[in-house]
N, C-alpha and C positions, 0 to 999 in steps of 0.2 A: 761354462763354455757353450758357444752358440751354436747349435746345430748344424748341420752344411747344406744345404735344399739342394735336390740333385734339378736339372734343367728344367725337365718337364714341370715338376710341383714350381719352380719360378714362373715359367710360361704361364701358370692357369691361374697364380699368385696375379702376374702381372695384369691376365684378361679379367681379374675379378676386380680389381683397383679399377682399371678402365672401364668396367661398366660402372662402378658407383661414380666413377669425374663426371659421365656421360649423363647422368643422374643427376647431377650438382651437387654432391657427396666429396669433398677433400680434406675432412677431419678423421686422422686414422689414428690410433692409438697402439702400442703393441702391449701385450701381457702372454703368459707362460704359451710355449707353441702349440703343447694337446690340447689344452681345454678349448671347450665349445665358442664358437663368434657370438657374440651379442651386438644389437643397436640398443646405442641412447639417445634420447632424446632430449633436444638443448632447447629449450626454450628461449624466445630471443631477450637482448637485454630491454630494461624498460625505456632507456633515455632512446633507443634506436627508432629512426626514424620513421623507417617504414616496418608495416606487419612483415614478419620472419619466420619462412620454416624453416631451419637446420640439423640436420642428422648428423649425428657421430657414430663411424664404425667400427668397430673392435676386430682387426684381424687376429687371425692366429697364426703372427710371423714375425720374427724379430729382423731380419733382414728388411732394408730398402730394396724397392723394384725399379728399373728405371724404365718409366714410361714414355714411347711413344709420342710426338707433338701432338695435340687435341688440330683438330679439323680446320677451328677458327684460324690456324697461325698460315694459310697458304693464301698467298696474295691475292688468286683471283676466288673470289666465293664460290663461280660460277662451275669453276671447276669442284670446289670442296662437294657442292653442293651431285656431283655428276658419281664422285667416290663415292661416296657416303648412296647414290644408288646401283650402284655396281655392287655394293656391300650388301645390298639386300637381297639383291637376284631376283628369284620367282620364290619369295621366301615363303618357309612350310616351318617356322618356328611356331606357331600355335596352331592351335584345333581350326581356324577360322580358313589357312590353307586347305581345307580339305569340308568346307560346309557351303561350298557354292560359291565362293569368290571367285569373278573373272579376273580381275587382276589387280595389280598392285596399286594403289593413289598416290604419290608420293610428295605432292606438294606443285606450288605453281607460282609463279610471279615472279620479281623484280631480285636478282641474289643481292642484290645490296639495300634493298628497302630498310627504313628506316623505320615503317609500323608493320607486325605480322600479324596477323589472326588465326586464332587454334580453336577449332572448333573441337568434335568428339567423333564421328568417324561417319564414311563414304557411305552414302544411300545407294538404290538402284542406279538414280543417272549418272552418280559418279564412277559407281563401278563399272558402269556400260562406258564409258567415255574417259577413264582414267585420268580425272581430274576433279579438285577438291569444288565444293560448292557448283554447282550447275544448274542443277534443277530447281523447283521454287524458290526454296531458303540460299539458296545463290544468287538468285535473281534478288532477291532483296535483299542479300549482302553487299551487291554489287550497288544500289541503290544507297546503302546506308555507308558507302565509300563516298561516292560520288557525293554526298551531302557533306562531309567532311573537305570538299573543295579536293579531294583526289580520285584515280582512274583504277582501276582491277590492275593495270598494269606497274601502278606504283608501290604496290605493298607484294609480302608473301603470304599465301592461304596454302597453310593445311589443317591435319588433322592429329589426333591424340593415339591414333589408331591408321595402321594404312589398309587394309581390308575391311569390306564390307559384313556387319556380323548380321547372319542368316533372319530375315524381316527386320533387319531395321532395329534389331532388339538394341537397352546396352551393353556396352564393351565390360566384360568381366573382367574383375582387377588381375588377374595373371595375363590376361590378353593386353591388357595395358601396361601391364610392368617389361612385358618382353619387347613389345612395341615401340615404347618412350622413348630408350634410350637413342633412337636412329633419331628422335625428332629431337634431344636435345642437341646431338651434333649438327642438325639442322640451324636451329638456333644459334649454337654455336661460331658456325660458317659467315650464315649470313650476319649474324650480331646487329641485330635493329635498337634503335633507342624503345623503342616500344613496344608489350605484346599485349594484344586485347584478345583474352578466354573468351570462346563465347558459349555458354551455357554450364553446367552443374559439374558435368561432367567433365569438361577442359582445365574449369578452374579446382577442382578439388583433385585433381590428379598431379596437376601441374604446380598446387600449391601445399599438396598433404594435407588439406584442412579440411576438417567432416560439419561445412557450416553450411546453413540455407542460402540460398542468393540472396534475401534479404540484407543479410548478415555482410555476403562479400561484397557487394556491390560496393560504389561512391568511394572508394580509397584507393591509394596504388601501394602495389606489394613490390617487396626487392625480389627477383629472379634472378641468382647466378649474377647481380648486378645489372639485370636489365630490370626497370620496370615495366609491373603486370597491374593490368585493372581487369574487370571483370564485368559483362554482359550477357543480355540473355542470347541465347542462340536464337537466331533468325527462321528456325522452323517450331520454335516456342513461340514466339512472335506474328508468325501464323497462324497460329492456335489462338490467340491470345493478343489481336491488334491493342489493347488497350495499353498494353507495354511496352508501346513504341516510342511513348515520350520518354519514362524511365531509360530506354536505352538510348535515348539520344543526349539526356545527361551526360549518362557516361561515356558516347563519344566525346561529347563537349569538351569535358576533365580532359582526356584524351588530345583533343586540337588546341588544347590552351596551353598543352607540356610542347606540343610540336610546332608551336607558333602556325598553327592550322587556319585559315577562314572558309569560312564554309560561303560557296557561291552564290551571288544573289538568286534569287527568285525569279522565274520565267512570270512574265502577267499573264494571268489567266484570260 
């Protein structure tokens, strides 16, 4: 006989389901209700089409929970997208509340775009201005739109992370596991045909995969059924102009899945 869960153990049952959906996590499995939770790890199939990372979670509950609509199911985005920051508040869920962050990033542009870019988290100007990309590697993200034949105002930009971590460092994987979940209902909400990672950090968070950008670059990945490709971030790219045309490959791949043309050329 099944055990009875009193309220509360549902309640926390329920927000732990809802963080791994948030995740892109909805393989649950139930076994005995004391022993300990485990993850496994599914490797995708070979005939599948695109690269795959999928997690399977092992609760410990034999009971169904019934969850909540996910974020995506409300007509206007624009609104999902206002919840989902209300939800966050002046949030002090990590250490990063409390090491010099003026405020929160939380994303910018178009709630219904069709392409989004995720970079890895808010520098000085962003945190000074509370908006994703601004300062130089904005400026040239902005640039690296525009060559794709669209406006800043057409896509959405955020981040992996919505606070700025103290100089610039990167984002520790507990800062980013606490963090994600807001930007997958981001995702969620808006639901774009397309997300282009940009940098080491966006795509191996966003993809679980511990590979070089080498490695990631030039394919597209299934996300939750959106696809994901992968570039360099735009302030590696200032470090580093020689990697401009690599990344504009991978735009290309990018505006050839979106029926994209890139504008002609002004004459010099």
């Amino acid at each position: 006989m099944s055990p009875i869960l009193d309220p509360q153990l549902k309640r926390a049952l329920a927000d732990r389901i809802r963080y791994y959906n948030e995740l892109g996590i909805y393989d649950f499995y139930r076994r005995d209700f004391y022993r300990r939770e485990t993850t496994v790890q599914i490797q995708p199939e070979e005939r599948d089409p695109l690269p795959r990372a999928k997690t399977a979670v092992v609760l410990p509950t034999q009971e169904l929970v019934e969850l909540s609509p996910p974020a995506s199911v409300l007509s206007d985005p624009a609104l999902g997208l206002r919840a989902i920051r209300e939800d966050i508040g002046d949030c002090t869920r990590c250490r990063l509340a409390k090491q010099g962050r003026k405020q929160i990033v939380f994303g910018v542009g178009n709630p219904r775009a069709e392409l989004m870019f995720i970079g890895e988290a808010p520098g000085a100007d962003e945190d000074q201005q509370g908006e994703p990309f601004v300062g130089r590697a904005g400026q040239l993200l902005n640039n690296m739109i525009k060559a794709m034949g669209l406006q800043r105002e057409d896509v959405y930009i955020a981040n992996i992370i919505k606070c700025r971590p103290p100089g610039n460092r990167t984002p520790e994987r507990d800062e980013c596991e606490t963090c994600s979940p807001f930007l997958m209902r981001q995702i969620a909400t808006i639901r774009p045909k397309a997300i282009v990672a940009l940098g080491a950090v966006a795509a191996k968070t966003l993809l679980a995969i511990n590979a070089p950008m080498t490695e990631l670059r030039g394919k597209w990945y299934d996300f939750r059924g959106t696809k994901l490709a992968v570039t360099y971030h735009p302030a590696f790219l200032l470090r580093d102009p020689r990697q401009k045309k690599e990344a504009w490959k991978d735009l290309q791949m990018v505006m050839k899945d979106l029926g994209l043309v890139a504008p002609p050329r002004s004459p010099e």
